[in-house]
C-alpha positions in Angstrom: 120.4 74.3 -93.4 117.7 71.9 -93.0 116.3 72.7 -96.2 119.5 71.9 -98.1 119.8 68.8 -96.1 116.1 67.6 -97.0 116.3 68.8 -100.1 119.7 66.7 -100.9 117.7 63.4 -99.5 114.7 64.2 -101.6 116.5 64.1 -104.7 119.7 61.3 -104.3 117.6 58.7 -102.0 113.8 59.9 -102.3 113.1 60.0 -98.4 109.5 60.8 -97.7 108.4 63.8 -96.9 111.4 65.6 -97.5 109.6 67.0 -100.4 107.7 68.8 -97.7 110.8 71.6 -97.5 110.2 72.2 -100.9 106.9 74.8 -99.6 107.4 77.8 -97.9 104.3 77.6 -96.2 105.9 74.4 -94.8 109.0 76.0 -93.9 107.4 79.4 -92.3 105.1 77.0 -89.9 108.1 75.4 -88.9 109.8 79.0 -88.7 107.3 79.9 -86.5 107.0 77.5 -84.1 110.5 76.8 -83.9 110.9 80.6 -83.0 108.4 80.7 -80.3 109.6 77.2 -78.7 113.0 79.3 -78.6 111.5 82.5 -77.2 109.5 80.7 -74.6 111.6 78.1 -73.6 115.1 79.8 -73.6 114.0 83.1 -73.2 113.1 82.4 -69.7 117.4 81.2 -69.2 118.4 84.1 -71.2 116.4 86.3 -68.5 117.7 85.0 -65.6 121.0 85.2 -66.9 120.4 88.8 -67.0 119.1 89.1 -63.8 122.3 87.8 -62.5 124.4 89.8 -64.5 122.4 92.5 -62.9 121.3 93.8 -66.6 118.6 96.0 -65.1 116.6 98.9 -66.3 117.2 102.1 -64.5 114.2 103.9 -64.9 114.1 108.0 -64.7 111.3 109.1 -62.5 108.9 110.8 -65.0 106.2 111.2 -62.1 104.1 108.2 -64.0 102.3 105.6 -61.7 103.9 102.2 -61.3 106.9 103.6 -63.2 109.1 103.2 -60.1 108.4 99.3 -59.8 110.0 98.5 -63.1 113.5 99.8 -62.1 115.8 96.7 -62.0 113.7 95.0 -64.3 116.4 93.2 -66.9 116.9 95.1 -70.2 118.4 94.0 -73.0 116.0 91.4 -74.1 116.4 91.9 -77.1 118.7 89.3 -77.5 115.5 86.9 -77.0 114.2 88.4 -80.1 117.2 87.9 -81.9 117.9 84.6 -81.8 114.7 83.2 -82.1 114.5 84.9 -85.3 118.0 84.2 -86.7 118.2 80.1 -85.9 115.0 79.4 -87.5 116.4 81.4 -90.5 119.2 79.1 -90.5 117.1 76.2 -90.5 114.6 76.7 -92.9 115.1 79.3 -95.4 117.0 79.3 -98.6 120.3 81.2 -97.3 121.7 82.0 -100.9 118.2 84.2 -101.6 119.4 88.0 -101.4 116.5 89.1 -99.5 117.3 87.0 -96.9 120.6 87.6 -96.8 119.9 91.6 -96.5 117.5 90.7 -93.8 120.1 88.6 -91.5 122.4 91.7 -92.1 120.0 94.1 -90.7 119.0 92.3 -87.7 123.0 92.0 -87.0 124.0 95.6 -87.5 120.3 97.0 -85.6 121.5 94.5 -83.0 125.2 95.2 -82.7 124.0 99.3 -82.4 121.2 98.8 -80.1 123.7 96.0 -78.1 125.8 99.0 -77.9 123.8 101.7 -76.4 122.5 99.7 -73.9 125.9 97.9 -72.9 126.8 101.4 -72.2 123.6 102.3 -70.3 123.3 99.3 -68.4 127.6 98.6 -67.2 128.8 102.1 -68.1 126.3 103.4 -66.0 125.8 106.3 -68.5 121.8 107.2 -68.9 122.7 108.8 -72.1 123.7 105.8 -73.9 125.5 105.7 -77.5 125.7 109.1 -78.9 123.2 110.0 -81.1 125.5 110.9 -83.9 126.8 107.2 -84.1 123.3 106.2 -83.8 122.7 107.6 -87.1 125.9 107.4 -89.1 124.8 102.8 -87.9 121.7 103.6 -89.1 122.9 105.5 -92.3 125.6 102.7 -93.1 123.1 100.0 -93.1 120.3 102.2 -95.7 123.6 102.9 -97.9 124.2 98.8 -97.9 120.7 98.1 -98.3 120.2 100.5 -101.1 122.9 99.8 -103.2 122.0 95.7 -102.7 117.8 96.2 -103.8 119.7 98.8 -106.5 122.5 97.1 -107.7 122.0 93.3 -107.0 120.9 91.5 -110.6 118.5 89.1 -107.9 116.8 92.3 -107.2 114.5 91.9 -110.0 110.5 92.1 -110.8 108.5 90.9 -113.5 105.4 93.5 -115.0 102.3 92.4 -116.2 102.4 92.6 -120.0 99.6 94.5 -122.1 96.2 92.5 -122.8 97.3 92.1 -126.6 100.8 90.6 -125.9 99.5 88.2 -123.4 99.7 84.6 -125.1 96.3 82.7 -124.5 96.2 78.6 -124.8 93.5 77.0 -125.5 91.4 76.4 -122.0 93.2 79.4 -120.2 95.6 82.3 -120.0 98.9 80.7 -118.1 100.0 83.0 -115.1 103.3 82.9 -116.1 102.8 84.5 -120.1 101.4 87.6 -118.7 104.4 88.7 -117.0 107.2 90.5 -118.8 110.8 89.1 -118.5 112.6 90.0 -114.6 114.0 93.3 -114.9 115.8 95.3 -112.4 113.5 98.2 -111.6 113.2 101.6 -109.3 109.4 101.1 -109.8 107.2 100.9 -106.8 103.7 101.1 -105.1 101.6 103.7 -104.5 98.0 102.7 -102.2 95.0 103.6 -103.6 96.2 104.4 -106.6 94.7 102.3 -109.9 97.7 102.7 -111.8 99.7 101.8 -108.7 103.4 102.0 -109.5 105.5 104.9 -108.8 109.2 105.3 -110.5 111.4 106.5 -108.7 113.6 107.7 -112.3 110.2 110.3 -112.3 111.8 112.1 -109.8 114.9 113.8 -111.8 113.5 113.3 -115.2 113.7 116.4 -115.3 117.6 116.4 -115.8 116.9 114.8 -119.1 119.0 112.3 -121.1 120.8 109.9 -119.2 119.2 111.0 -115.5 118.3 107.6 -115.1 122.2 106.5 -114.8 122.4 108.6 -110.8 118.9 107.6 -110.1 120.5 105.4 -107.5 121.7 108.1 -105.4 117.7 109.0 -105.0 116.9 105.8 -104.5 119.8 105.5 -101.6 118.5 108.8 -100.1 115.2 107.2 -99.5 116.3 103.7 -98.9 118.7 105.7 -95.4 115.8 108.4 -94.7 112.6 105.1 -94.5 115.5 102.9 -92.3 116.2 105.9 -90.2 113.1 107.1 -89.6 111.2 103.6 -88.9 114.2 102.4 -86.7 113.5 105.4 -84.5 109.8 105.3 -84.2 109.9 101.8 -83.2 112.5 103.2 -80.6 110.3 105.1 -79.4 107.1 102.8 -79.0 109.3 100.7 -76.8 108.2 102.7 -73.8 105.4 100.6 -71.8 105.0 96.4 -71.2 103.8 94.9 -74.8 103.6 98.2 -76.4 106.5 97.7 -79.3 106.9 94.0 -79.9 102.6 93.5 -80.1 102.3 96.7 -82.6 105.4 94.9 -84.7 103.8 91.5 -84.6 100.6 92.9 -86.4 102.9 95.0 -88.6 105.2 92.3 -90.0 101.9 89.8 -90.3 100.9 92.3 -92.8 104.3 92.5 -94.1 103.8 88.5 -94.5 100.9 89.0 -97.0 102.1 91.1 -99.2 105.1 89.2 -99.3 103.2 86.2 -100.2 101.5 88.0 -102.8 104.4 89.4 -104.4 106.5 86.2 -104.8 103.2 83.7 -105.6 102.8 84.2 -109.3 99.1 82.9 -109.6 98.5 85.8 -106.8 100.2 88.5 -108.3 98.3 87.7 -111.0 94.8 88.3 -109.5 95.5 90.7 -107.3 97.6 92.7 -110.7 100.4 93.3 -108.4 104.1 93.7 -109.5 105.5 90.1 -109.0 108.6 90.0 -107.3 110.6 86.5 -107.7 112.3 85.2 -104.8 110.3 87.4 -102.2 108.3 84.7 -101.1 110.9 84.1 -99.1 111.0 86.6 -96.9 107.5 84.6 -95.6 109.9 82.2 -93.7 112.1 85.2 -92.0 108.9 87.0 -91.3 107.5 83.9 -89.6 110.4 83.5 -87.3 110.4 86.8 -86.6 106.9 87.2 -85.5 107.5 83.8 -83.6 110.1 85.5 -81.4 108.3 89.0 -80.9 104.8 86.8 -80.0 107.4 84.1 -77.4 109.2 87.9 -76.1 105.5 88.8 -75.3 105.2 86.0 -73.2 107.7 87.8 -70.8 107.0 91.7 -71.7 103.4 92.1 -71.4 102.3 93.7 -68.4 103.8 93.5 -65.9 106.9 93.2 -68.1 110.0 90.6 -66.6 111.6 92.0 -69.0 112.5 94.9 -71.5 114.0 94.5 -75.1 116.3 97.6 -74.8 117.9 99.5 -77.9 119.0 95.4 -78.9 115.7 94.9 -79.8 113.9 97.9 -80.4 116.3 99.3 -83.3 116.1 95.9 -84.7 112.6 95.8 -85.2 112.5 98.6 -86.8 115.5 97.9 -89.0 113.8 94.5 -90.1 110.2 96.7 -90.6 111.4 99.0 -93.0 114.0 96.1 -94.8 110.5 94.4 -95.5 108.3 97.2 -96.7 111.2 98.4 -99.1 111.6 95.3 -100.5 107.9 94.2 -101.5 108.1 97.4 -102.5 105.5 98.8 -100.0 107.4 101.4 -98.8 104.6 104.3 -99.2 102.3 102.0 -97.1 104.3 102.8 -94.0 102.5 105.7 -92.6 99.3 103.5 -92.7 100.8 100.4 -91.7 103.1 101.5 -89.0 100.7 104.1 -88.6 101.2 103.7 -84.5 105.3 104.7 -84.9 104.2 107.6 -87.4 102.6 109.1 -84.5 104.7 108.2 -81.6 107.6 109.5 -83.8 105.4 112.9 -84.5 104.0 113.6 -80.9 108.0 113.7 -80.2 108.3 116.0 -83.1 105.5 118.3 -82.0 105.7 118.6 -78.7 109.5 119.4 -78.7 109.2 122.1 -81.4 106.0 123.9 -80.3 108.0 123.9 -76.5 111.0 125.8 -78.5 108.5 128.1 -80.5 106.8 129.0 -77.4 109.7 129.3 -75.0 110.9 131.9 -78.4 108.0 133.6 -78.9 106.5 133.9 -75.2 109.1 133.1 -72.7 107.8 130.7 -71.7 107.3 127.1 -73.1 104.2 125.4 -73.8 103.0 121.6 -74.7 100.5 120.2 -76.9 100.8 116.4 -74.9 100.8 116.3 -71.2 104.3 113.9 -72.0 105.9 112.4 -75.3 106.0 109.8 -76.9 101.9 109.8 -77.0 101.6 106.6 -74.8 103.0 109.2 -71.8 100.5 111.4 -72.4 97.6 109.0 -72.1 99.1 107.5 -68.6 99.3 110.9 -67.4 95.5 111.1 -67.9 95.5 108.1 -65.7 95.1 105.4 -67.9 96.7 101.8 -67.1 99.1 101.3 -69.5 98.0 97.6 -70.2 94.4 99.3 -71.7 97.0 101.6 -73.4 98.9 99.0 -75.3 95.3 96.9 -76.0 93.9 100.2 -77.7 97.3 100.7 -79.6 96.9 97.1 -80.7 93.4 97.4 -81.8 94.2 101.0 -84.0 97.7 99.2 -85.5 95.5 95.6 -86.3 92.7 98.4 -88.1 95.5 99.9 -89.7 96.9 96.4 -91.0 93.7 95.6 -92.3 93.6 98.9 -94.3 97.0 98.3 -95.9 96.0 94.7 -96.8 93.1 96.7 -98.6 95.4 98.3 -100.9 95.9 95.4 -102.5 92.5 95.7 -104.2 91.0 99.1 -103.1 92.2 101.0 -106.0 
């Protein structure tokens, strides 16, 4: 909104420094510290609201040291998160861009699910939570809406670099904007690593001939639901000990940040011979505010935590995670870059099926982790969970390093 407003007194009465809204480095500062001043300053009210609501965590005794002095501990923070990412938003970002507009859906429809399971945990007094079946037909709806809008949407566009012998040349130098291709709605993406990089998605049933390409939308769909679904739930998962979750996501969406700079900055895109993407640059200003209210919720989770982000926030964060990487098109970077969710996700994953297999095949079941997610099994083997989360962070700021990389490790 503030944009709009300084943009309108830029051009009708020439105020100074209104021209300043005009930059989205501008704009995701402001983000940013507009977002932590929220997170920091109200968070603190929001949490003693909750306190008094008597929003507490009740905590299952899993035999893990300390674990019994968090129980009461106000859940639900997630709220913090969420609002100290959606006002700056509001403030500062162009609200007609579709990317944004995708972006404020997810964090509404993650929220309004994860609100729900913990409304139910917390004053229904039922441990269990939303059903996991709704959990996923939410978490389905939302990939269905944000794959037919990055499908379908004709501001869903990228521009390709054009072949050395059509690029026009002036007479000093070669202008960024000739050696891009007109914007063109695509299914092309990126694959790391790779020197010819992009990957389209029409490859995969090109097999079916003429005309495939017309229902390569229902692949794209499939992948846009399986990628939400999947990240959503790993960052559910992290969020087990103090810090853990929103200080992995912080370093995650910084990364994010990059390449979304990169894709929607036409001299970089240039010289990095990346896909531009117009109007992703935008997303820099929602990523900002975002990593301003998971670095303010930190302020208040880190060890020992006053608070806990429940399902509100945890869902969300991964909802907004896999939104970002899908639409710079970095989707096949999330292994490496949410690298720590990967594994938390597949310690779950192994340790429940080689328990079945063994219970089958022997009688008797058997684990490969002393406890899942994997951030149990290292405070069984007595660990302090605050070394825990510093080693996690270290690993997920080695593994953002390494998908920045991509960008010219080819």
């Amino acid at each position: 909104m503030l944009y709009y407003l300084f943009e309108y007194l830029d051009k009708h009465y020439g105020l100074s420094g209104a021209g300043l809204f005009q930059y989205i480095s501008f704009r995701s500062a402001s983000a940013f510290a507009f977002s932590l001043l929220i997170s920091t300053i109200y968070g603190r009210k929001i949490i003693d609201k909750l306190r008094r609501l008597q929003v507490g965590e009740d905590v299952r005794d899993l035999g893990l040291e300390g674990q019994k002095e968090k129980a009461g501990t106000p859940t639900m923070g997630g709220i913090i998160i969420i609002l100290a990412t959606l006002i700056p938003v509001l403030l500062f970002a162009k609200l007609e861009n579709i990317y944004i507009i995708i972006l404020i859906v997810t964090v509404l429809w993650m929220g309004a699910i994860g609100f729900i399971d913990d409304y139910i945990k917390v004053f229904k007094k039922n441990k269990e939570g939303l059903k996991g079946r709704f959990k996923i037909v939410g978490q389905v709806t939302l990939g269905v809406f944000v794959g037919f809008m990055l499908y379908f949407n004709p501001d869903v566009v990228v521009k390709e670099k054009l072949p050395s012998d059509q690029v026009v040349e002036t007479q000093i130098l070669t202008v960024p904007s000739n050696k891009f291709g007109e914007a063109q709605r695509s299914t092309k993406t990126t694959i790391p690593f790779v020197k010819n990089n992009e990957f389209d998605y029409a490859n995969l049933i090109s097999w079916m001939g003429e005309g495939s390409k017309d229902y390569v939308w229902i692949v794209f769909v499939f992948i846009v639901v399986f990628i939400i679904t999947a990240v959503s739930n790993g960052a559910n998962l992290t969020d087990g000990i103090d810090g853990l979750a929103a200080g992995s996501s912080a370093i995650i969406v910084l990364a994010l940040a990059v390449f979304a700079w990169v894709s929607g900055n036409i001299i970089f895109a240039d010289y990095l011979n990346v896909m531009y993407i117009p109007n992703s640059g935008e997303m820099t200003i929602f990523i900002s505010a975002f990593v301003g209210g998971l670095v303010g919720f930190l302020w208040y989770n880190t060890y020992p935590a006053q608070v806990f982000m429940g399902d509100t926030g945890s869902l969300t964060i991964g909802g907004i995670i896999a939104v970002l990487a899908l639409s710079v098109r970095k989707e096949f970077l999330i292994p490496i870059l949410a690298g720590i969710f990967l594994v938390e996700n597949l310690s779950v994953v192994l340790q429940v099926s080689y328990f079945k297999f063994t219970k089958k095949k022997y009688g008797e079941g058997k684990r490969i982790f002393l406890m899942s997610p994997l951030h149990h099994h290292y405070q069984k083997r007595g660990y302090h969970e605050s070394k825990i989360v510093t080693r996690f962070w270290i690993v997920g700021i080695l593994l953002a390093v390494i998908s920045i990389l991509t960008l010219k490790v080819r």
